[in-house]
N, C-alpha and C positions, 0 to 999 in steps of 0.2 A: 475532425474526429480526434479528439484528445482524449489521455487517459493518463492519468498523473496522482501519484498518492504525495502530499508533502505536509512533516512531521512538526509539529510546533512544540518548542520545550520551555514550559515557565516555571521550570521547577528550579532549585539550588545542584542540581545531580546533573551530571556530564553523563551522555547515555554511548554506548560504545556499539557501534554496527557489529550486526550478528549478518547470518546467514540473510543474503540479498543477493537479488539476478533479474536478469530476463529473458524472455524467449520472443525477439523477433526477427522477420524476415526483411535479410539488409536489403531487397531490391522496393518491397514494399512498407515498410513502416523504417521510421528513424527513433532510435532512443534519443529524447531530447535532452534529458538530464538525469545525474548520476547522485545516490548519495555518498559523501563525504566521511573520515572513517569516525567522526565522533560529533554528535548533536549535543553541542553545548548549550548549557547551562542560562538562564536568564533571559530566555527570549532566541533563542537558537532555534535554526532551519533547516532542515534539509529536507531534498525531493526524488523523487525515481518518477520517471514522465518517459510518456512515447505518444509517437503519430504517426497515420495513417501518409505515405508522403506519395503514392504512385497508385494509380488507376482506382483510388478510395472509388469513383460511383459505379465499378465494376464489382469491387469482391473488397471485405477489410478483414481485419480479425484475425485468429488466430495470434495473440498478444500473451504474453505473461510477466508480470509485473508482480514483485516482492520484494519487502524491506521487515527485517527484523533490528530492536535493539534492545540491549540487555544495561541495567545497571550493577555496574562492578561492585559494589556494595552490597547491596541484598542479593544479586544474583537473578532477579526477575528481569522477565524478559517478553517481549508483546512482540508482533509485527502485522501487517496486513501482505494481501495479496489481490491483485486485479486480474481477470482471467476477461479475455475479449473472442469468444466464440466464432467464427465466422460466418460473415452475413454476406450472399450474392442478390446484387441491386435490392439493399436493405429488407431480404427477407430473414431471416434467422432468430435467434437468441439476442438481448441485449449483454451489453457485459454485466459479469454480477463478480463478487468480492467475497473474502474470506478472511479471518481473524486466527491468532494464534496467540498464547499465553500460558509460560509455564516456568520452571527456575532451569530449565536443560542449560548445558555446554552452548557456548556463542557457537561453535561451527557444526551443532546439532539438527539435524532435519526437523523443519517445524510440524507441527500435527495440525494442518488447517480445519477450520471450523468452518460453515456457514456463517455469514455477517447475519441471517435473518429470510423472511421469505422475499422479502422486497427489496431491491439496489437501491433505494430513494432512501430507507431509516435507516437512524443516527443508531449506531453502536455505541453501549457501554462497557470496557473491557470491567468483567470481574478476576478477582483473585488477585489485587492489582494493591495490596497495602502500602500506603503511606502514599496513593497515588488516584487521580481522577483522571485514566484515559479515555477519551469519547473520540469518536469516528464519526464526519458527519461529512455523506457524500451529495454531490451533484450530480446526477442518472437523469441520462435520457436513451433511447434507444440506440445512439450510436457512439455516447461517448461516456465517460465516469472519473469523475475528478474525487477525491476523498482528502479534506483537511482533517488533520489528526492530532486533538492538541494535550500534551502530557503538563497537566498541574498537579503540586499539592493537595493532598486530600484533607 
């Protein structure tokens, strides 16, 4: 049970981390990895990742995952978000996901959106000038992976 958003940047713009967290429970899930405080430039990486690490085929979920970032330039700014519902012996909600997009303050509360009706389609961020953000997640009922890759428009 993974659930991992990680950010791909092919643009010339070094992107500066905005507001980013999580909500998990240290006995049962581990955050596996953290983003970094600047997604550079040219092929640059970063991720926010968690897993299910204790009695996952009893109870999982209850997860929160979000990563925003802003360019210091124009001031626009995107993030995602993973919300993992809980499921006892895989009855429940899948996880489903959330978009954000607007020119606010980096330590601004973001205004989450719906990604769409389905966790499976690919997001396209609009309002997003000089910029082709897409979201294209991997859903299945008990996990959600989301590559997020920021090019040139």
């Amino acid at each position: 049970m993974a659930y991992k958003i990680t950010f791909t940047n092919f643009t010339k713009t070094n992107w500066v981390r905005s507001v980013n967290g999580s909500l998990t429970d240290a006995v049962f899930q581990n955050l596996t990895v953290s983003p970094g405080p600047t997604l550079k430039a040219t092929g640059g990486t970063e991720a926010i990742g968690a897993d299910q690490s204790a009695l996952s085929f009893v109870a999982s979920g209850n997860i929160d995952l979000h990563c925003c970032w802003k360019d210091p330039a124009s001031g626009l700014r995107f993030g995602v978000q993973i919300w993992v519902p809980v499921q006892v012996l895989g009855i429940g909600k899948a996880p489903y996901w959330f978009v954000m997009c607007d020119n606010a303050g980096v330590n601004d509360g973001p205004n989450w959106i719906s990604s769409g009706d389905d966790p499976s389609y690919m997001y396209t961020f609009s309002g997003t000038p000089g910029y082709k953000i897409t979201a294209r997640p991997t859903a299945s009922h008990s996990s959600l992976e989301i590559q997020v890759n920021i090019e040139a428009a």
